[in-house]
C-alpha positions as CSV (number, residue, x, y, z in Angstrom):
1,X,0.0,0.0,0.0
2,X,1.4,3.6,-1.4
3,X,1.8,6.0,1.6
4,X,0.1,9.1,2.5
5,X,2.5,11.2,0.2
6,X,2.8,9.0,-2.7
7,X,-1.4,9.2,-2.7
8,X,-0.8,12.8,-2.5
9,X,1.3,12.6,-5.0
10,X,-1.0,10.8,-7.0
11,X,-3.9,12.7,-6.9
12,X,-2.2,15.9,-7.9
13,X,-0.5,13.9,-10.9
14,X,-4.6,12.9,-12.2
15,X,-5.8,16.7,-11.5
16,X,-2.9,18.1,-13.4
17,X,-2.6,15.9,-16.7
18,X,-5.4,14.8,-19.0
19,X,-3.2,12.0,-20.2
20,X,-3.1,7.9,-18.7
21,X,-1.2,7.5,-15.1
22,X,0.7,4.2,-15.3
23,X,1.7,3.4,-11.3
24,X,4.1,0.0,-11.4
25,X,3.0,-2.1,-8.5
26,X,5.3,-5.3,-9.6
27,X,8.5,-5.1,-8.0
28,X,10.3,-7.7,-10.7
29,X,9.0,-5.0,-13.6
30,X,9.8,-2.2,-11.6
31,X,12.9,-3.9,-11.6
32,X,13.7,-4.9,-14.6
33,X,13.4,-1.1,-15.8
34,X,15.6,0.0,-13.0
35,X,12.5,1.8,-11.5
36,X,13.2,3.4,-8.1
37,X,10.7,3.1,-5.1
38,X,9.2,7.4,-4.3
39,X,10.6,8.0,-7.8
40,X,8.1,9.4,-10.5
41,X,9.0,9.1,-14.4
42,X,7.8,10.1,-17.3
43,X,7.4,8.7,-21.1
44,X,7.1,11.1,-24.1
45,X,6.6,10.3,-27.8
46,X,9.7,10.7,-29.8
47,X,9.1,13.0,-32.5
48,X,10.9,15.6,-35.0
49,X,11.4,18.2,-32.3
50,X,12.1,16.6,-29.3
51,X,14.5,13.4,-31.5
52,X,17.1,13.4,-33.8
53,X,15.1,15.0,-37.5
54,X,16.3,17.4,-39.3
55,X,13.3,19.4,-39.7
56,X,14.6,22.6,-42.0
57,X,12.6,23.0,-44.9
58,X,10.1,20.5,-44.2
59,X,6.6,21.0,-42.5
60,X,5.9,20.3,-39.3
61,X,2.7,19.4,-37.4
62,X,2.4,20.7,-34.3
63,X,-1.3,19.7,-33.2
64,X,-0.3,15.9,-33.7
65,X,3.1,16.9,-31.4
């Protein structure tokens, strides 16, 4: 069971974002990604402007970013 201020935590995370909240509860995954215990992370989607493209010239959708 998560204590008081990872529910905290938690709860301000869901209010803040309108995207999913993942929360890894197995300790073998956790793990396997060399996941720390208190430790929040974060995924983004690779894209043109925050990878390696070379985006001079070219046209560039921001919405879909």
């Amino acid at each position: 069971m998560p204590n008081e201020a990872t529910r905290h935590a938690m709860r301000l995370i869901k209010s803040e974002t309108k995207n999913p909240i993942l929360q890894v509860r197995d300790p073998a995954l956790a793990e396997k990604f060399k996941m720390k215990p208190g430790t929040f992370y974060c995924y983004y989607k690779p894209s043109y402007i925050n990878g390696f493209g070379q985006f001079v010239g070219q046209s560039i959708d921001f919405p879909y970013l």
